[in-house]
N, C-alpha and C positions, 0 to 999 in steps of 0.2 A: 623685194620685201624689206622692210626696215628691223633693223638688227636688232636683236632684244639686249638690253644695256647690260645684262648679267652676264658672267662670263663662268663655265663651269670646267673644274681641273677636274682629268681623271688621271687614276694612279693604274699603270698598266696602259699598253698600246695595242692591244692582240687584234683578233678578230670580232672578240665581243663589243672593243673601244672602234674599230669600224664602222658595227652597222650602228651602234651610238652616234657616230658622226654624220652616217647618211640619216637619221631621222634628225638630229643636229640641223641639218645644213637646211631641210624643209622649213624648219621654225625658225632659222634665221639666230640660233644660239651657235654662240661660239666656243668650242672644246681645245683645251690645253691639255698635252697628253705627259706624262713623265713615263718614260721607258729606256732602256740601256741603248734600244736598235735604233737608230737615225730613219730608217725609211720599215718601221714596225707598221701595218696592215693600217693600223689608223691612222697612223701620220702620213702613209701615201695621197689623202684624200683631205690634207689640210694644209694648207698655208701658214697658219699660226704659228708664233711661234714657243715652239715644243721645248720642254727638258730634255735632253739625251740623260739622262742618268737614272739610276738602279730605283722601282719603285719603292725599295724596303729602306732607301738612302733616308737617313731624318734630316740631310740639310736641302736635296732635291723635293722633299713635303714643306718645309719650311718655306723655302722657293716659291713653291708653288703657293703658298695661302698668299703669300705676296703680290700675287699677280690675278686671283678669279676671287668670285665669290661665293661658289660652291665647291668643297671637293668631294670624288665620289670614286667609287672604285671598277674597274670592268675583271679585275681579279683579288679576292679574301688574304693572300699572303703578301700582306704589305706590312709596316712598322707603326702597330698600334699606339705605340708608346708615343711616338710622335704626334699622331695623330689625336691623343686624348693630353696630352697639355697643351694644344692648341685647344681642344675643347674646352679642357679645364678653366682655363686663360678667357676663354667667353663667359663664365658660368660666372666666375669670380667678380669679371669685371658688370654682372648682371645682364652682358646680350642675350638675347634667347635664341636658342638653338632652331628657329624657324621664319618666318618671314611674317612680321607681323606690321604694324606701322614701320614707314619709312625713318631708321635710322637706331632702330630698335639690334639691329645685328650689325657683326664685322664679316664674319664667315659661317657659313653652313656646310654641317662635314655629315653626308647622308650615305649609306646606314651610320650608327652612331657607334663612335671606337669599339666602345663599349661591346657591342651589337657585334661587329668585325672579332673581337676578341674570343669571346665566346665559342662563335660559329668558329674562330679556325683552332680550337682543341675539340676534336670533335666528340671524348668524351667528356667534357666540360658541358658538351653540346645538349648530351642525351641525359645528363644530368638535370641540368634545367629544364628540357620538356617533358622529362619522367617526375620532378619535382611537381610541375603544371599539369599535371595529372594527363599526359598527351601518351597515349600508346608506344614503345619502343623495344625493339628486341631486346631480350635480357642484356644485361653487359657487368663487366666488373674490370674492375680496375686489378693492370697485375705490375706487380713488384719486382718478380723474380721467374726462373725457369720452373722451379718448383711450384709457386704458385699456378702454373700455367697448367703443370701438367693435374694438380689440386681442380683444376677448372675443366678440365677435360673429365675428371671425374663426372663431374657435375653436369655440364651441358652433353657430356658423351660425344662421340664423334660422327663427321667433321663439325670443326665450329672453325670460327676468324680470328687472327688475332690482326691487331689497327696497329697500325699508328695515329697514337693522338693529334699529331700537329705536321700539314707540310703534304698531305696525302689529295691522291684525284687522278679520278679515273683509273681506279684499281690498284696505282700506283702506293704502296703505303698499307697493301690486303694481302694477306696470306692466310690460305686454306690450310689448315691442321687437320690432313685427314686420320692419320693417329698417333698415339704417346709418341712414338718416333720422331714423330717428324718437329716435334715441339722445340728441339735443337737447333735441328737447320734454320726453322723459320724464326724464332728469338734471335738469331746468328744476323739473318739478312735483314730484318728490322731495324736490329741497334750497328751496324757493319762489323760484324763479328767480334765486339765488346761491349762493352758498357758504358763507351764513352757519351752515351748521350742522355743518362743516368744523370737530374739535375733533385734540386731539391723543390717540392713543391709546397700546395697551402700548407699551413702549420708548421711547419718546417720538416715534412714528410715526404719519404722516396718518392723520388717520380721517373721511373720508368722509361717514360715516354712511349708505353707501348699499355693497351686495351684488350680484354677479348668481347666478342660479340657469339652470341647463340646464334646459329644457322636457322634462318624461318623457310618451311614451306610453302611458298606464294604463288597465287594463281596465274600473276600478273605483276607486273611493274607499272607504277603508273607515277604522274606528276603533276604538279599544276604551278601556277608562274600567280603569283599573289602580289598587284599593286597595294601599296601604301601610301595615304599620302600626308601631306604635312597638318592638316587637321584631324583632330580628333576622334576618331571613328569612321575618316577615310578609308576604304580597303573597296581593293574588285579584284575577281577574281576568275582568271581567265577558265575556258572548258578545262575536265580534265583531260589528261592524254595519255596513251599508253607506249610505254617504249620497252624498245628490245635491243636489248646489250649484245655485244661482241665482243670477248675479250677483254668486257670491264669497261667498252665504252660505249656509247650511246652509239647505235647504229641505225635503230627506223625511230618514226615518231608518227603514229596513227593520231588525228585530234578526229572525231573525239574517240576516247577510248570506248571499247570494245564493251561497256559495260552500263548494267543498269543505272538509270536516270535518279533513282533513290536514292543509289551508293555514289555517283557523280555529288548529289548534294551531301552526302555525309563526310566525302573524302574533301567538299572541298569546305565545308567549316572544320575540318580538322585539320586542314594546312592554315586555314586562318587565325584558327586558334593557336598553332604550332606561334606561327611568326611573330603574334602579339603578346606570347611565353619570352620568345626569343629576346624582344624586344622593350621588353616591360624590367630593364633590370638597373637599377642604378649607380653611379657613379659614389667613390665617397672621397668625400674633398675638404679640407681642410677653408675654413672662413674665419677671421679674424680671432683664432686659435680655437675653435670649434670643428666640430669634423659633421660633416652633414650628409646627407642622401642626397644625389639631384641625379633626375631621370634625365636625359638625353635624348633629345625628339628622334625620328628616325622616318626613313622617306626612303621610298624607289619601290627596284622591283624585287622581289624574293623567289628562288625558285625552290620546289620544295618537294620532293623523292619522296614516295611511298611504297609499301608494298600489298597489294593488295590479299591476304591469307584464301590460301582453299578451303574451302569447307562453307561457314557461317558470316561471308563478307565481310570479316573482321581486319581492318585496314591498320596500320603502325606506319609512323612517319621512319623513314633512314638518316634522311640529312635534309639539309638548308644552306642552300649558297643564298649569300646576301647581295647579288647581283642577278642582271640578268641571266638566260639559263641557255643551255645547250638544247633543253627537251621543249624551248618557247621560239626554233628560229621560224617556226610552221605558221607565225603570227604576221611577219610579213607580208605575205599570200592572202592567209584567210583569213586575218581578224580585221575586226575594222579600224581599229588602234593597233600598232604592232606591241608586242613590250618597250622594245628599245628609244621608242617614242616617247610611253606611258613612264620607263623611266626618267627619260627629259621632264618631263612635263612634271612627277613630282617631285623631285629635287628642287628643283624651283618654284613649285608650289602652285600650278599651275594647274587647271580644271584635270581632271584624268578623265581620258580616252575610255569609249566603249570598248568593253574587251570581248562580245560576241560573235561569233564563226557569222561571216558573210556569205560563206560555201555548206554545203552540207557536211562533205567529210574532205580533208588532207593529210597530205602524208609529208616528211621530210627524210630527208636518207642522206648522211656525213657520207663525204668525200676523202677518206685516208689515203694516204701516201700509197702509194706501188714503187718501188726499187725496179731499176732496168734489171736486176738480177730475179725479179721473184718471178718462179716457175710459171706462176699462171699469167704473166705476163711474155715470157719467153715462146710458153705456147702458142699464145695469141697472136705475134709476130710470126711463127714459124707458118702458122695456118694461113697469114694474109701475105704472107712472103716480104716481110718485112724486119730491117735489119734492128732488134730490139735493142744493139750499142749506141743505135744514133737516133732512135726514137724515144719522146716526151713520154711516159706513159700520163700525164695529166692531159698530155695536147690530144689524145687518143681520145681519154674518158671525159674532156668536155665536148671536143666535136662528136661525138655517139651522143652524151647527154641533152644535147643543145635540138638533135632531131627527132627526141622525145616531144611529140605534141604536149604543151600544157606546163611544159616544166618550165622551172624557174633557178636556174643557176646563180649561185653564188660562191666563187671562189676569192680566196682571204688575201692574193697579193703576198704571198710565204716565198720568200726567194730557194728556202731550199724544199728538198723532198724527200724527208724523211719516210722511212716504212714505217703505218701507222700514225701520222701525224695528220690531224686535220686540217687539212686542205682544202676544205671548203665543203658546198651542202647544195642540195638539190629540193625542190620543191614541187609538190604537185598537189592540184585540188582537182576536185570532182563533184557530181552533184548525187552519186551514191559510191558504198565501200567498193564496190565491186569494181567501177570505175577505176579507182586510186591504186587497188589492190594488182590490178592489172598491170599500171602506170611503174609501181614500185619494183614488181618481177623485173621487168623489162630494166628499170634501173637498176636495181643488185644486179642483172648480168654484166651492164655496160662496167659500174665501178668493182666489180669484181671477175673483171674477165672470163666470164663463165657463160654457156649461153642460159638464157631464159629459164629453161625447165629445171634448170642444177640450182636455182637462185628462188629457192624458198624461204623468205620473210620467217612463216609462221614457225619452224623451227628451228632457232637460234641458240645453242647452247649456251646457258646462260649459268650452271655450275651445278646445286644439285637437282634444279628442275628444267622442264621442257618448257619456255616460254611464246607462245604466239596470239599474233590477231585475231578476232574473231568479231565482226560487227554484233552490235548490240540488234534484237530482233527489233523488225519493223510492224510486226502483223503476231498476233496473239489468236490462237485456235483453241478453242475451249468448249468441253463436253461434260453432261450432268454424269454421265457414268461410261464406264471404257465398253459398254456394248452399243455405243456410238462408233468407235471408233476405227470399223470396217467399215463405214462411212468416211467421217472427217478424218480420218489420213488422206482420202485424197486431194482435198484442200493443201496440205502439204507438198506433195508428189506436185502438183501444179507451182507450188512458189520456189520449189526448187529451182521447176527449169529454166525461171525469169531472176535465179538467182537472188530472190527476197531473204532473207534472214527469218524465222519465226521460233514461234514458242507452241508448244503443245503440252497442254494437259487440262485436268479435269476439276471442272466446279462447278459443281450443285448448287441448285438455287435454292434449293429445299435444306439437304442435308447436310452443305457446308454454306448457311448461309451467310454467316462473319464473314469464311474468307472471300465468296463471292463481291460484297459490296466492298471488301478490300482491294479485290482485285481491280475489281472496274474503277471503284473511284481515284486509286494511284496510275490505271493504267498509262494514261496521258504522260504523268509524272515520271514515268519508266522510261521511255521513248516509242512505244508505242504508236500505229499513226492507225489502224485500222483491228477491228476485232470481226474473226469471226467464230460467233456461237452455235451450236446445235440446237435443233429444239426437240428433241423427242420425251414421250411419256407427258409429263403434263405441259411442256413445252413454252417453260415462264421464263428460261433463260436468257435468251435475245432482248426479249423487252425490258426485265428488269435491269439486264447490264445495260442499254439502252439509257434508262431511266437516270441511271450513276455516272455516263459519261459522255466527255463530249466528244470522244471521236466517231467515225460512220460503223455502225455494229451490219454487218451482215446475219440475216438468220438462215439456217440449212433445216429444210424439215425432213427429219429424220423417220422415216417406214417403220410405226410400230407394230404390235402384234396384231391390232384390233382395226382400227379405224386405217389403216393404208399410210399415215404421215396428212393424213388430209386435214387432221384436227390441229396437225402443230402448222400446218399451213395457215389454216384461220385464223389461230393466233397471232399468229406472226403479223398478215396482213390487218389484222382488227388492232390494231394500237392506238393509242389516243392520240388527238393530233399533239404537236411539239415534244412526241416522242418518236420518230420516223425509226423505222429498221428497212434496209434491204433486205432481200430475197431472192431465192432461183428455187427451181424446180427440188419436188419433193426426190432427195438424196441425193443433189447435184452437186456434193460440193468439190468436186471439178470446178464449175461455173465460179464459187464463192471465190476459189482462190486465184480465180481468172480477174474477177471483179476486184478483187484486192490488190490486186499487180495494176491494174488500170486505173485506180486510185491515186496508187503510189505514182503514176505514170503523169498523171497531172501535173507533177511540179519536179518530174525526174527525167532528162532527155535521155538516160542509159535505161530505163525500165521502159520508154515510150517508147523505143526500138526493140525493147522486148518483145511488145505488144504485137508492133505493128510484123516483126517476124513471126508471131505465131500466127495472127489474119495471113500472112503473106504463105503460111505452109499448110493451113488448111483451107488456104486459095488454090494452092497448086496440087494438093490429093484431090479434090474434086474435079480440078483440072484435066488429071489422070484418067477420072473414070468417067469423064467428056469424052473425051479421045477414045477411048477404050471400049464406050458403049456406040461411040460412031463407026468403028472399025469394022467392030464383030458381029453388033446388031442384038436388040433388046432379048432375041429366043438363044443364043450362043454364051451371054456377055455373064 
């Protein structure tokens, strides 16, 4: 491949500036890393030659604009200051902060200082998106102990108090479950003074310390928002759900668990979040004028949500301005990964599709195990192995690696911290069920525990229960609940092929708004298959029919009068380029047979579904082959 002449510096070397380097080394771009460690995860897999020095150093960025023509970051806590008089220093001398005609720029610094600056106070953060009118937990800014415990009035207890600046992965979070405890945790914030008490805007106390209101959320969720260097560039990868451990990311279901409506609301509201984020400008002194200039900005953004119980009401948490922890599942299953998507726009480069090529994937972090921690001890004692002299990483990839379908990735970390991640594991599928299996099986390996102890869907996550749950495939719907000694068993059948569905009721008649609501978003929800009842006047197959375009199944339903024969007729008398399916009047056993075999068409875990149920009531008839040969038709 012929090298691409640009050359782009990242600040940081971790694991994130890794898989940077492996989509790097595809497009034939070359990555400069500045970091303290000589052999950091990303410079194990580059030749180049690197900065060993501190990313937050101003004469190692200084350096570094020296030598590339893009800088970009794979971690927020770096030296803004630095990094916006070099900006400034372009604006001044008239480059533009993007890639326009050749000769038009010196350096391109994406996300922009500015952008960096913001996102790392992060109630600076929720400022600005709550200014941008972007949903956000309540928050206030606190001064003092007093103030806190003033705040605890108000939000009542528990609530959060932050650290504004320097926080991740829980690290920087303390839980204020009541007035008591407001001490301790002001104490372990500031290291048990106030020396980190600076002066802020206006020349006003700053703390360095936030509180946040504790939300009741359904769900965690996130999405990874490409930017690119033109003007209304953005894509936006699935949304996905993830479930914390301990304050860190520990599974990532793509796509999340969740309706197709609220996938499109959650993800123009991280878009809109990032172009809040992003929209903020610079004020610079010009031949003794002081002016506004915006600062282009480019890559990838990852971007935290919480999805609220109740009324789908979603609020953004945070925004890292790099790629993400909850985006490594893109490698696998998207057709562009992010860390591609971030090459590509920094340098301004077409951006990558960011749609799933898989139906559904999962990702599952890799944290450190200590030869000391008990459930590793146990593990050794159970396989007769001495846990002094055994790897627990050499354990949990060779278990992981016999995982059919998995895809390991570990970071190259020479030590092994307890809790430190150590790398991630991947797997796709072509339904949840699939994945959800895959994942068990993973949580026992990297959590020594076997299989059945290693439940995903309940993760303590602080004051709620957070788990997966696939979004339904098959939608069952009836004009009134005296269908539905009937269509439950529609149900009871997609249970056992493990379908996801929705049941409830809609009138064609008497709810007819939210009927042609229902149908015509069905699609939109994720939906792949509908099946309606038809009983009493029997218009509801067809009309849903009429509104959508997935395969409507109809069930005729045995009314009081006519047997179900009349919603039969219906059913089958449709116009033509309106087709409904059908079975037997009150089969909807049959329907949601019919629905799994649907699904089965483009699903190889539902097609084994199938062909196991032919295959067991291949073998009861079998039985009573045998059984009526035995005894004889007068005994049998």
């Amino acid at each position: 491949m012929v090298k691409n002449q640009k050359t782009i510096g990242v600040l940081g070397g971790g694991q994130l500036g890794r898989m940077m380097q492996e989509a790097a080394h595809r497009l034939g771009v070359e990555l400069v890393f500045v970091d303290p460690q000589q052999d950091s995860p990303a410079k194990q897999l580059s030749n180049a030659e690197h900065i060993h020095k501190a990313f937050t150093d101003k004469e190692a960025i200084f350096e570094l604009a020296s030598k590339v023509d893009v800088i970009t970051m794979e971690i927020e806590h770096v030296d803004t200051s630095a990094l916006t008089e070099l900006s400034v220093d372009q604006m001044r001398n008239g480059k533009a902060q993007d890639f326009g005609a050749a000769g038009e720029r010196d350096l391109g610094i994406y996300p922009s200082p500015k952008v960096i600056e913001v996102i790392q106070d992060k109630y600076i953060q929720h400022r600005v998106l709550k200014d941008a009118g972007i949903a956000v937990a309540d928050f206030s800014d606190v001064e003092s102990v007093e103030q806190a415990i003033t705040i605890g009035e108000r939000y009542g207890y528990p609530y959060l108090l932050k650290s504004k600046r320097g926080a991740y992965d829980g690290r920087g979070n303390v839980v204020v479950k009541a007035k008591e405890d407001i001490r301790m945790a002001w104490d372990q914030l500031t290291g048990g003074g106030c020396s980190n008490i600076t002066m802020g805007e206006n020349g006003t106390r700053d703390s360095g310390i936030y509180a946040e209101k504790m939300v009741n959320f359904d769900k965690e969720i996130a999405v990874m928002v490409v930017k690119g260097l033109k003007a209304g560039e953005t894509e936006s990868y699935p949304i996905v759900e993830t479930i914390q451990k301990n304050n860190i990311c520990h599974v990532v279901y793509a796509p999340a668990g969740i309706d197709g409506l609220l996938m499109e609301k959650a993800k123009e509201l991280a878009e809109k979040a990032v172009e809040s984020i992003c929209n903020i400008p610079y004020e610079i002194e010009c031949d003794g004028q002081k002016q506004k200039v915006f600062g282009n900005s480019a890559g990838v953004f990852g971007v935290e949500m919480f999805l609220l119980q109740g009324e789908g009401e979603i609020l953004v948490n945070e925004i890292a301005p790099r790629p993400h922890n909850s985006g490594h599942y893109t490698i696998e299953a998207c057709e562009t990964s992010q860390f591609e998507n971030h090459i590509r726009s920094v340098l301004g480069m077409p951006i990558g599709s960011t749609n799933l090529k898989v139906p559904n994937a999962a990702m599952v972090n890799i944290l450190g195990v200590s030869n000391e921690d008990e459930c590793f001890i146990e593990y050794c004692k159970a396989h007769n192995i001495d846990s002094a002299k055994t790897s627990p990483m050499d354990v949990i990839v060779n278990k992981l690696l016999a995982v059919k379908g998995s895809t390991v990735h570990m970071y190259g970390k020479s030590e092994n911290k307890k809790g430190r991640k150590m790398g991630h594991v991947t797997v796709v599928g072509d339904s949840a069920v699939v994945v959800e299996k895959k994942v068990k099986e993973i949580l026992g390996i990297v959590n020594f525990k076997t299989p059945e102890n290693s439940q995903p869907r309940q993760v303590e996550t602080g004051t709620v229960q957070s788990g997966y749950k696939p979004a339904p495939l098959v939608a069952i719907i009836m004009g009134s609940d005296s269908d539905l000694p009937v269509m439950k068993q529609a149900a009871v059948q997609l249970e056992k092929f493990n379908v996801p569905y929705e049941l409830t009721i809609v009138s064609a008649h008497r709810t007819a708004h939210r009927m042609v609501e229902y149908a015509t978003n069905a699609h939109k929800r994720g939906f792949k298959v509908i099946i309606a009842g038809a009983g009493g006047a029997a218009h509801l197959p067809g009309m849903v029919a009429a509104l959508t375009p997935l395969p409507v199944i109809g069930v005729p339903v045995k009314g009081r009068t006519l047997d179900g024969v009349d919603s039969l007729y219906s059913i089958v008398q449709m116009p033509s380029g309106i087709p409904v399916a059908t079975v037997a009047i009150n089969n909807a056993d049959n329907a949601g047979i019919l629905a799994a075999r649907i699904l089965a068409s483009s699903s190889g875990s539902y097609l084994d579904g199938v062909q196991a149920q032919l295959d067991n009531l291949n073998a009861e008839v079998s039985k009573k082959i045998d059984r009526i040969e035995q005894v004889g038709w007068r005994d049998y």
